[in-house]
C-alpha positions as CSV (number, residue, x, y, z in Angstrom):
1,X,0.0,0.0,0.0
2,X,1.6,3.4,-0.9
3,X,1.9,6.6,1.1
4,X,-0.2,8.8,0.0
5,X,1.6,12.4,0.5
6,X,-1.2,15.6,0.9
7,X,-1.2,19.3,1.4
8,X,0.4,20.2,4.8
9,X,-2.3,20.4,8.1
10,X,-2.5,23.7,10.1
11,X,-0.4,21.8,13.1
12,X,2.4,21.2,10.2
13,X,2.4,24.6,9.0
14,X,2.5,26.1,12.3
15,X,-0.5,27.7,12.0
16,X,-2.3,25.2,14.9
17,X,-0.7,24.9,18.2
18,X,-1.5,21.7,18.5
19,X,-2.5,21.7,22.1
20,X,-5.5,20.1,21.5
21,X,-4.4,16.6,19.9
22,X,-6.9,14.1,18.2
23,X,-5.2,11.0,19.5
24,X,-6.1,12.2,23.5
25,X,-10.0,13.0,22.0
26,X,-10.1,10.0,20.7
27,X,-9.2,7.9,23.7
28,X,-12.1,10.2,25.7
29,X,-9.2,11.4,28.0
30,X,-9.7,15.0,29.6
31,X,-8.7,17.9,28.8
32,X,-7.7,21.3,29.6
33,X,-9.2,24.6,28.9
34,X,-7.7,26.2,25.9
35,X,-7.8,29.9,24.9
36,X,-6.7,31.0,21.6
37,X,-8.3,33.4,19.7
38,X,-9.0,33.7,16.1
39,X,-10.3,36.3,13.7
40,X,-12.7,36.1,10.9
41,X,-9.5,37.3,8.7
42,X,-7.2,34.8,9.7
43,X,-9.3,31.9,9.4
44,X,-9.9,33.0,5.4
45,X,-6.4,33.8,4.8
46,X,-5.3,30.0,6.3
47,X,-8.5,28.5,3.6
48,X,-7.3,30.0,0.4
49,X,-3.2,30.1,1.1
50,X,-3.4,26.0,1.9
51,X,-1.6,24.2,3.1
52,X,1.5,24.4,0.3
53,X,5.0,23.9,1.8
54,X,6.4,26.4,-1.0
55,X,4.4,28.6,0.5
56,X,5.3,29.2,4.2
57,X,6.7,32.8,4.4
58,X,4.6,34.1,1.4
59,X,2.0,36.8,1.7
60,X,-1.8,36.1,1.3
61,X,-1.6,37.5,-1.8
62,X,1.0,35.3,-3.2
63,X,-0.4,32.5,-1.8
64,X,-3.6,33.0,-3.4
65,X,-0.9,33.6,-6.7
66,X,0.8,30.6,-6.2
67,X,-2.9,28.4,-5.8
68,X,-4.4,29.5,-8.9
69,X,-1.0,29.3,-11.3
70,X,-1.3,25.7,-9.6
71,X,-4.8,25.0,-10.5
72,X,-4.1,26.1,-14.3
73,X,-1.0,24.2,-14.6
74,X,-3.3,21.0,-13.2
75,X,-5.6,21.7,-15.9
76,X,-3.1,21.2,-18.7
77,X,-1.5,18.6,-17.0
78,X,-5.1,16.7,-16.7
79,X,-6.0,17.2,-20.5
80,X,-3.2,15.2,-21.5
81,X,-2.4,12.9,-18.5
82,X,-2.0,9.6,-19.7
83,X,-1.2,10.3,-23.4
84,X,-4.9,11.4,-24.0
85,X,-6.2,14.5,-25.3
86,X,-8.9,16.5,-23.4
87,X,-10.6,19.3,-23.9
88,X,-9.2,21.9,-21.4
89,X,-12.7,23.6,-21.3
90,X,-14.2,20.7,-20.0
91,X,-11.3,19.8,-17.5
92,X,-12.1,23.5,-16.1
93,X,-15.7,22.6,-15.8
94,X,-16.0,19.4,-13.7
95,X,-13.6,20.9,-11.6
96,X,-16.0,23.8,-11.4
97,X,-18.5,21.3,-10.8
98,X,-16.4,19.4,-8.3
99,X,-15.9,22.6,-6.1
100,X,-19.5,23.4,-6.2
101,X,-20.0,19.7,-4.6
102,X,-17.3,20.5,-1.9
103,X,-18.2,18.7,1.1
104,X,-21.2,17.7,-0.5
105,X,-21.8,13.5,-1.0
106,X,-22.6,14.2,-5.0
107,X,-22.9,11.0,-7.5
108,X,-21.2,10.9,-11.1
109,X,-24.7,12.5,-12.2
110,X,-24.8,15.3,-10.5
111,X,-21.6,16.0,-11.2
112,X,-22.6,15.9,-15.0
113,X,-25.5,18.1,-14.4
114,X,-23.2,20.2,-12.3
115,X,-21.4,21.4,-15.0
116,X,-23.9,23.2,-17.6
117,X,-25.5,24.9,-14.2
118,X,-26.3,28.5,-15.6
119,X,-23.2,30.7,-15.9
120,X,-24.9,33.5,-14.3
121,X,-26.2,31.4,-10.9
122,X,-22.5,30.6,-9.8
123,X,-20.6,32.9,-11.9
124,X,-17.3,32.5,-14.0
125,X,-14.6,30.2,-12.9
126,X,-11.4,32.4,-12.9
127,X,-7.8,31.1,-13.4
128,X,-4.6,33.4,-14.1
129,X,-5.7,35.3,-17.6
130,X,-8.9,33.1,-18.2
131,X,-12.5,33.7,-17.6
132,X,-14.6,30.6,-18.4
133,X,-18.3,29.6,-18.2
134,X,-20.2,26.3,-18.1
135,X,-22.0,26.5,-21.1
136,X,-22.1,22.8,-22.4
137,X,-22.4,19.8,-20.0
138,X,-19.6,16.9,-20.5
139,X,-21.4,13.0,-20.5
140,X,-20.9,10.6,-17.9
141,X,-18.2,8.9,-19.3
142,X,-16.2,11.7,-19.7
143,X,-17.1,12.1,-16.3
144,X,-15.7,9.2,-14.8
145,X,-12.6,9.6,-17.2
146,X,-11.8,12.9,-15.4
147,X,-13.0,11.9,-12.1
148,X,-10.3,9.1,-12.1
149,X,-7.8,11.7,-13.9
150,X,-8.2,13.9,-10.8
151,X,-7.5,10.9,-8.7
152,X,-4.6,9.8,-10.0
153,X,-3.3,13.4,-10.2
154,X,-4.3,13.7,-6.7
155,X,-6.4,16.4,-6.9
156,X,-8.9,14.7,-5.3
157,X,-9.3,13.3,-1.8
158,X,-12.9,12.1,-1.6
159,X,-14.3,11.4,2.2
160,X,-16.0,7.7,1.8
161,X,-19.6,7.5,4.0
162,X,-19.8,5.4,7.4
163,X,-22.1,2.2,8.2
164,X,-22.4,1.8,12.2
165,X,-24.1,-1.6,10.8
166,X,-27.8,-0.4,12.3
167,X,-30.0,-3.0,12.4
168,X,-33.1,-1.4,11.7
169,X,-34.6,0.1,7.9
170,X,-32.7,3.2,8.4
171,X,-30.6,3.2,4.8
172,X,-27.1,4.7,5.3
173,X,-25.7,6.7,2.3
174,X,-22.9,5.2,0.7
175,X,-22.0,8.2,-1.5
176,X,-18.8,9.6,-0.9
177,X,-18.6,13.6,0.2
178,X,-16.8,15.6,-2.7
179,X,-13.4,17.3,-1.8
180,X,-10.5,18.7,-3.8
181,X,-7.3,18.1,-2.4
182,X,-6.7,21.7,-0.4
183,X,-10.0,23.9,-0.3
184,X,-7.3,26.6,-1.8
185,X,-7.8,24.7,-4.8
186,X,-11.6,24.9,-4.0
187,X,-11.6,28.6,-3.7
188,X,-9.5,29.3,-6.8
189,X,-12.1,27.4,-9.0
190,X,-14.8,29.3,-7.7
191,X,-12.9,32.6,-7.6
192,X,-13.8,33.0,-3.9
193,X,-11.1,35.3,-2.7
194,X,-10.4,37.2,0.1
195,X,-12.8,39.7,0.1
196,X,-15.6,37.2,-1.2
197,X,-15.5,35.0,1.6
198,X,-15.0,37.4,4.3
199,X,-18.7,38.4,3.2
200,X,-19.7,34.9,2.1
201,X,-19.8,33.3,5.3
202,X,-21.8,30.1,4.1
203,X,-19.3,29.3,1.2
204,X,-16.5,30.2,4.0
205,X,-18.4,27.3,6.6
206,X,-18.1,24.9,3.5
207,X,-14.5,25.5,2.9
208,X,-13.6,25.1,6.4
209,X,-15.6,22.2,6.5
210,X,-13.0,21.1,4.1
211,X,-10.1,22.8,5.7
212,X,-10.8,20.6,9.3
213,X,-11.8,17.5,7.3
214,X,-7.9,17.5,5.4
215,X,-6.6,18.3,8.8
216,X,-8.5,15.3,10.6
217,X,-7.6,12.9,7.7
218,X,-4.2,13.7,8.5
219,X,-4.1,14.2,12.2
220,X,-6.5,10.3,11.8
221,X,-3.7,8.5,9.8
222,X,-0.6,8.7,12.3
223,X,-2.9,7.0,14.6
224,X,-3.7,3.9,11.3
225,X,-7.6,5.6,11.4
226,X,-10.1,6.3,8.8
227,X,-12.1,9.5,8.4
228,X,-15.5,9.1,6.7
229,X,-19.0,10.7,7.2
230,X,-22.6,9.6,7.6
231,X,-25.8,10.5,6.1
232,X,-29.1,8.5,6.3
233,X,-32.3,8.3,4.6
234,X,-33.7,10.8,7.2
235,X,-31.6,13.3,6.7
236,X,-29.1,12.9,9.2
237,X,-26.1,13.6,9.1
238,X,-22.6,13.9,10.6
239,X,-19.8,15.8,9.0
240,X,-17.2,13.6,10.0
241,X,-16.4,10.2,10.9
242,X,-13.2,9.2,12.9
243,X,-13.0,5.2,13.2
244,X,-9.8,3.7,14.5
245,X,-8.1,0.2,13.7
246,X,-10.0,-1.5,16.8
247,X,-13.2,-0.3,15.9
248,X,-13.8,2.8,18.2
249,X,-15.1,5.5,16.2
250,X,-15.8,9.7,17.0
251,X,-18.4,11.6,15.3
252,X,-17.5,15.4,14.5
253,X,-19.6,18.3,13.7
254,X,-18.2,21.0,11.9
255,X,-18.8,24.9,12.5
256,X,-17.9,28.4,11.5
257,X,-19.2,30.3,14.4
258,X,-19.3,29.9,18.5
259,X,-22.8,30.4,18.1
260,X,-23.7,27.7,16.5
261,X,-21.6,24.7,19.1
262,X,-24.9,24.3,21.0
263,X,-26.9,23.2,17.9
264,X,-24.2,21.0,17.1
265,X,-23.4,19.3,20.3
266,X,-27.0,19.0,20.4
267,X,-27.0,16.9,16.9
268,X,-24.1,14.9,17.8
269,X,-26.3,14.0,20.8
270,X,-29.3,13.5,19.0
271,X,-27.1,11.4,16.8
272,X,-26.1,8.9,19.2
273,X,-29.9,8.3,20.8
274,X,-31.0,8.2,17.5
275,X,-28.0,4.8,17.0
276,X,-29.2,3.3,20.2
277,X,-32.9,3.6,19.3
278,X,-32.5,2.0,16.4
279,X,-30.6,-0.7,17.3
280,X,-26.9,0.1,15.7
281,X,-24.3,-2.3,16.5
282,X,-22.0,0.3,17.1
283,X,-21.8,3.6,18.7
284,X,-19.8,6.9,18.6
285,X,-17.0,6.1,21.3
286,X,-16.5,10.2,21.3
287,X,-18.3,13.0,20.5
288,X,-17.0,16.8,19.3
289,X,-17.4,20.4,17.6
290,X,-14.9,21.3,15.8
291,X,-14.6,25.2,15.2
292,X,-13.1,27.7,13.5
293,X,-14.2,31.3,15.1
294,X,-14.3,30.0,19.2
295,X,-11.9,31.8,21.2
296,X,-12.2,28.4,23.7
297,X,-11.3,24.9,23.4
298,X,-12.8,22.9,26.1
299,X,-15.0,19.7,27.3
300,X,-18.8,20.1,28.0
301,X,-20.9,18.7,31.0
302,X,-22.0,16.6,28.6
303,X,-19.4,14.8,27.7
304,X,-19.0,16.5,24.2
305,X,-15.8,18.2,23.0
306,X,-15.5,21.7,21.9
307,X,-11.9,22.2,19.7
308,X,-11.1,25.5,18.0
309,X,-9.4,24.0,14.5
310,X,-6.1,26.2,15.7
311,X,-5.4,24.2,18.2
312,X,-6.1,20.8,17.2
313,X,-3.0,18.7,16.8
314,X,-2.3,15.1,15.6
């Protein structure tokens, strides 16, 4: 089995403190109360710079530079990866299509549909000296034929779903959630910068969905874990999965703001009655928030976790 090497996490970059580590979460040990504030600003400036190693020492702006002369190499790179000719255009627009799905479990389909959505509903992808629509949709196998480009260029990093094995008629999703490999490379194909997302805040909450996700994948894997999500037939779902070797697993919400950690301590909750009422053979060992604008880190009455994303460590 090979290594698979990805974008750095914030603990690697030095932009986490790492105080807060996943493996001591994930054995339900305790934990201290962390302070470490964060501004809206800083949290946007760590999503589209990414986590590049050629990077480190750059300003924002030449990060964001750096990301979207990367995404346009990529695209050359994918229209003739494998001694095949593709179409550039339509390279550009199933990765549009693939960054509108961020975070988002989306079947080949969708993705197809995905990219002849009306220009004028998302906007224009932008890369360095290009402005391109999504004016003609590409067919499914064309689809796939990218989809596995993308892979095998690593550009991708899909999040496969979780089965706690319920025993009741509950169906579990078994679509994979959507990611590119660094939601820089999101951002770029949407032409989200700086100043977009600092007024967007519900793209921003999708690409640090994405931005936590890389980091727990990461943080999961020294420890020989898996990260995966859930969804249901009811519309439940759970952001993130974290399921080690010996079968204990953690369930993680995902949030932009401190205002929202009671709602989603309250649906991790929720989450678990709901496993035990309906008879799942397995449930969530540990339950947490993760969150990008709390100045706290800390563990509830309840037993949940609260971990601001800059201070989460392997």
């Amino acid at each position: 089995m090979g290594i698979r090497m990805r974008p750095m996490s914030l603990y690697e970059s030095g932009d986490s403190d790492g105080s807060v580590s996943l493996r001591t979460i994930m054995s339900g040990g305790s934990m201290e109360f962390v302070q470490n504030p964060v501004s809206l600003e800083r949290l946007v400036d760590l999503i589209i710079g990414g986590g590049w190693p050629g990077c480190i020492g750059l300003s924002s702006e030449d990060r964001v530079g750096f990301v979207r002369s990367y995404l346009e190499c990529s695209v050359h790179d994918a229209s003739v990866f494998g001694g095949m000719r593709r179409k550039e255009s339509n390279v550009r627009s199933v990765l549009k299509a693939l960054a509108r799905s961020e975070c988002i479990p989306s079947p080949v389909t969708k993705v197809c549909r995905d990219t002849c959505v009306p220009f004028e509903r998302y906007g224009p992808l932008i890369l360095p000296g290009r402005t391109i629509g999504s004016e003609s949709a590409v067919s499914y196998d064309t689809a796939i034929d990218y989809l596995g480009v993308f892979r095998d260029m690593f550009l991708t990093d899909d999040q496969p779903a979780f089965d706690p094995e319920m025993r009741s008629s509950i169906k579990v999703g078994k679509t994979a959630k959507r990611h590119l490999a660094d939601p820089s490379l999101t951002a770029a194909a949407l032409g989200a910068g700086k100043d977009r997302l600092m007024n967007d805040l519900v793209t921003t909450e999708y690409l640090l969905e994405a931005l936590c996700e890389r980091d727990l994948r990461i943080y999961a894997e020294t420890m020989g874990a898996g990260l995966f999500h859930y969804r249901d037939d009811s519309g439940r779902e759970v952001d993130a999965i974290v399921e080690l070797p010996d079968g204990r697993w953690g369930a993680f919400e995902i949030r932009l703001g401190a205002n929202q950690i009671e709602d989603a301590a309250k649906n991790l909750l929720d989450f678990r009655k709901s496993l035990e009422k309906h008879g799942a053979s397995r449930i969530p060992d540990v339950l947490c928030v993760i969150c990008g604008l709390t100045e706290y880190s800390y563990l509830r009455n309840d037993g949940v976790y609260v971990v601001a994303v800059t201070v989460l460590g392997p």
